[in-house]
C-alpha positions in Angstrom: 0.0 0.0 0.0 2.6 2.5 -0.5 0.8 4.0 -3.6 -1.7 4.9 -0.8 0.8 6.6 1.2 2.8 8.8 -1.6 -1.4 9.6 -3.2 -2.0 11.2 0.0 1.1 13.3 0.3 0.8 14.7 -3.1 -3.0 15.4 -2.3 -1.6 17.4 0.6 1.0 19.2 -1.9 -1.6 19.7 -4.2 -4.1 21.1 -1.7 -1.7 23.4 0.1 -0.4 24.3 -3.4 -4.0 25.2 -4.3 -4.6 27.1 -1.4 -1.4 29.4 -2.1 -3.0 30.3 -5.5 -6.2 30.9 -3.6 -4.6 33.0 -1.3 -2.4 34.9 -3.7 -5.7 35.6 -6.4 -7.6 36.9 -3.1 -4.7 39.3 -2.4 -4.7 40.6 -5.8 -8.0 40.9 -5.9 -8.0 43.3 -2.7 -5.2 45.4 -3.8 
């Protein structure tokens, strides 16, 4: 089960990854 193990660590990358752009678009959008 490995695969299971990397999947969810690159779902965390990709989340906090997605969250960054969130972030960074919200910023923009208040300045």
């Amino acid at each position: 089960m490995r695969s299971t193990v990397i999947s969810a660590k690159t779902v965390e990358e990709c989340v906090n990854k997605a969250l960054d752009k969130l972030q960074a678009n919200r910023n923009e959008v208040n300045i």
